[in-house]
mmCIF file as Biopython writes it, N, C-alpha, C and O atoms, coordinates in Angstrom:
data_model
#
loop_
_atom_site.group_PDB
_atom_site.id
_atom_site.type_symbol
_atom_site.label_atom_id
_atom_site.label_alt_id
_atom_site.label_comp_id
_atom_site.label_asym_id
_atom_site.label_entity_id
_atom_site.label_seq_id
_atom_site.pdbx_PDB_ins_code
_atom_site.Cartn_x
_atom_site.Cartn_y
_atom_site.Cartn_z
_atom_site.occupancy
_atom_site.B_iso_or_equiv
_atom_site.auth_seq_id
_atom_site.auth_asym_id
_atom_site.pdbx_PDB_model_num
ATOM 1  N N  . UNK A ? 1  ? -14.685 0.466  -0.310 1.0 0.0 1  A 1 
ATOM 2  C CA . UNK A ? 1  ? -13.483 -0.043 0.387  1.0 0.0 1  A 1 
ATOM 3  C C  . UNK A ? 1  ? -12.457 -0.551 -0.631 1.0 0.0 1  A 1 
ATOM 4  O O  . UNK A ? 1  ? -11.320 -0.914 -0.331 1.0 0.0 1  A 1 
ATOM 5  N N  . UNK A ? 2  ? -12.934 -0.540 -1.771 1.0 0.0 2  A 1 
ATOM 6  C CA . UNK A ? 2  ? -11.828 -0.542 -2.981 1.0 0.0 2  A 1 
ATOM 7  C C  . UNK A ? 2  ? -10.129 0.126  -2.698 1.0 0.0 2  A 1 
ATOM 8  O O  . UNK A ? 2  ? -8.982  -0.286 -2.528 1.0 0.0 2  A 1 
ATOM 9  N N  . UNK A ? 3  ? -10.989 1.573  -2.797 1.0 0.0 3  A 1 
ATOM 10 C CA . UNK A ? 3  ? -9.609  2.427  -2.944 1.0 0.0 3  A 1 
ATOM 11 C C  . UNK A ? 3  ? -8.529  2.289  -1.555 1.0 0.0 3  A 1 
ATOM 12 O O  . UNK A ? 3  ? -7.425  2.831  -1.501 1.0 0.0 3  A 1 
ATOM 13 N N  . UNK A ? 4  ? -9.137  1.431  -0.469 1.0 0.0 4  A 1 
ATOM 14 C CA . UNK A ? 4  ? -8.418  1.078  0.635  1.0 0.0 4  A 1 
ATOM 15 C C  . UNK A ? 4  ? -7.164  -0.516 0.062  1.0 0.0 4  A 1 
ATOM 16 O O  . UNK A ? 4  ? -6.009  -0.861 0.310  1.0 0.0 4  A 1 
ATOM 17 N N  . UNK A ? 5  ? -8.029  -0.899 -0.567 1.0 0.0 5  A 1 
ATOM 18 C CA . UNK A ? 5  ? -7.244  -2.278 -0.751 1.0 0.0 5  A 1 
ATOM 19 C C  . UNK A ? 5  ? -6.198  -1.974 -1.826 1.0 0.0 5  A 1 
ATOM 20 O O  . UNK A ? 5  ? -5.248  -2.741 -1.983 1.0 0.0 5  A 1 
ATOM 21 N N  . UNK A ? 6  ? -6.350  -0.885 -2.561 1.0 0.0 6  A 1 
ATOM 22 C CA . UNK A ? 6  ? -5.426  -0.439 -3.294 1.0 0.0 6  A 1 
ATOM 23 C C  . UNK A ? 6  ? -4.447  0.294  -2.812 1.0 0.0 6  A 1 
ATOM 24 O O  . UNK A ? 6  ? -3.355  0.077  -3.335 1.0 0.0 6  A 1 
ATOM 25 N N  . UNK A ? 7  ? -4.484  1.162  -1.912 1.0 0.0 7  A 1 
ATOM 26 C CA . UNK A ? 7  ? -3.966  1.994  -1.227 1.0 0.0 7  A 1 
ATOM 27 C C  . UNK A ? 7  ? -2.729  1.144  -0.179 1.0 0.0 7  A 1 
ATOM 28 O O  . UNK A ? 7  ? -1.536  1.443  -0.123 1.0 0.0 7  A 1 
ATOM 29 N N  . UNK A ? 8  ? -3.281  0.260  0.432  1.0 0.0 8  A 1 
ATOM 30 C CA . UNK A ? 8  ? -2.451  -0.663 1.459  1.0 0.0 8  A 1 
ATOM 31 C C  . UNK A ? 8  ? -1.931  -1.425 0.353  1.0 0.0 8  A 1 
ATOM 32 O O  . UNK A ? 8  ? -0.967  -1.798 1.023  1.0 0.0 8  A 1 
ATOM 33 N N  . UNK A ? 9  ? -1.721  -2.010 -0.819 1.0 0.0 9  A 1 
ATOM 34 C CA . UNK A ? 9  ? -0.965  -2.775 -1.893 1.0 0.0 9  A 1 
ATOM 35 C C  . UNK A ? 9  ? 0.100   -1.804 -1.773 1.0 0.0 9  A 1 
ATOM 36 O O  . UNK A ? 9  ? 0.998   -2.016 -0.959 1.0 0.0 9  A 1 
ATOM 37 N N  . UNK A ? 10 ? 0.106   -0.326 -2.791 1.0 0.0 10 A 1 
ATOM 38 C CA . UNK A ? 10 ? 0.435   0.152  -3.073 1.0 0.0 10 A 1 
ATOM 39 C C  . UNK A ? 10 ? 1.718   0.254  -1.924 1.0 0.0 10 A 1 
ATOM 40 O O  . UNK A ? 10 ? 2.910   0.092  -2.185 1.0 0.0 10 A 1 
ATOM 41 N N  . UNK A ? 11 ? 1.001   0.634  -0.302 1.0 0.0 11 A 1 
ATOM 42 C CA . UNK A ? 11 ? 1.579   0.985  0.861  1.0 0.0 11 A 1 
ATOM 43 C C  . UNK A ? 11 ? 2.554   0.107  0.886  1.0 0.0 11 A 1 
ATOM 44 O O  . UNK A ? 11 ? 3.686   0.579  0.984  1.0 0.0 11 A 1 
ATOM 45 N N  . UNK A ? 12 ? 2.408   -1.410 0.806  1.0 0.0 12 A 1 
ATOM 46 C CA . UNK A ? 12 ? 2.901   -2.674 1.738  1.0 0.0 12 A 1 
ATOM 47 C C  . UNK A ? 12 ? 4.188   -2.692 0.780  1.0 0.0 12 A 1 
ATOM 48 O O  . UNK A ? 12 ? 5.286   -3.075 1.183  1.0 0.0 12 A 1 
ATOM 49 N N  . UNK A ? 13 ? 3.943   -2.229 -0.565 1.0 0.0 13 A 1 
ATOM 50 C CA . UNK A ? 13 ? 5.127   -2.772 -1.754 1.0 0.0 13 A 1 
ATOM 51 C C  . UNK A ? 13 ? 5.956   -1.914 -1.699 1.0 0.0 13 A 1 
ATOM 52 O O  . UNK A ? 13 ? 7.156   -2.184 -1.754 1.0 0.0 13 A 1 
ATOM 53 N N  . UNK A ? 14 ? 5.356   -0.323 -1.543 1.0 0.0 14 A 1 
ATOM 54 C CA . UNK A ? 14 ? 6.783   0.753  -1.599 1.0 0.0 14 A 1 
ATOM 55 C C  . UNK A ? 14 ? 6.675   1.564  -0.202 1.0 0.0 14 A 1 
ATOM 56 O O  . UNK A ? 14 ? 7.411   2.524  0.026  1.0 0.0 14 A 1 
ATOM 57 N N  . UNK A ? 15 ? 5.738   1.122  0.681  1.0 0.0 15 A 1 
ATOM 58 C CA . UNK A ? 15 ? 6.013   2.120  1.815  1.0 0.0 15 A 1 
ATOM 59 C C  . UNK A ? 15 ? 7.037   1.068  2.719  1.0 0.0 15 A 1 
ATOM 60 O O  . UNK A ? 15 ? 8.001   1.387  3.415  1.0 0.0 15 A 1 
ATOM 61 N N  . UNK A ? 16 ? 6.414   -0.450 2.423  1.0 0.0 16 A 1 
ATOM 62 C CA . UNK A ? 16 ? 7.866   -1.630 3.127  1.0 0.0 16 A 1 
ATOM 63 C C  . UNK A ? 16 ? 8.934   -1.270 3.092  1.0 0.0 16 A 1 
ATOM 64 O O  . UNK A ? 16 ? 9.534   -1.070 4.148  1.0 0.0 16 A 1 
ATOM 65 N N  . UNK A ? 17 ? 9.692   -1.012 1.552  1.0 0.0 17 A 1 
ATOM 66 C CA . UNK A ? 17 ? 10.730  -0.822 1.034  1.0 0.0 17 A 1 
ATOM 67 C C  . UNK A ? 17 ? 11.185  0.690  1.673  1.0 0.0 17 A 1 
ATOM 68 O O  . UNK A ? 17 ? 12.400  0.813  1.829  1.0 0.0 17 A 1 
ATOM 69 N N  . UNK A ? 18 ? 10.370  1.811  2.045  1.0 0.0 18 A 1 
ATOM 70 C CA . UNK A ? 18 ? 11.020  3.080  2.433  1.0 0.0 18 A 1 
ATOM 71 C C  . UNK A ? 18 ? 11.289  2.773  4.067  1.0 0.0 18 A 1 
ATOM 72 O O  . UNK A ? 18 ? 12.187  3.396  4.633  1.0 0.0 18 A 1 
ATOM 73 N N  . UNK A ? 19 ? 10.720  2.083  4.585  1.0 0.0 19 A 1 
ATOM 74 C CA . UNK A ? 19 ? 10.938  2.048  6.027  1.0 0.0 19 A 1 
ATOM 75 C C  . UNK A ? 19 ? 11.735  0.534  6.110  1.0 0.0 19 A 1 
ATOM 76 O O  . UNK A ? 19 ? 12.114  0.095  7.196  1.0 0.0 19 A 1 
#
C-alpha cells in the first residue's frame, strides 16, 4: 500500500492544481 500513498501525494499536489 506504499505505492498508493505515493500515488495520492503525487495526485493531491498536481492533480489539485489541474482541476
Amino acid at each position: 500500500m506504499y505505492y498508493i500513498n505515493g500515488v495520492m501525494a503525487n495526485v493531491l499536489a498536481h492533480g489539485y492544481k489541474l482541476h
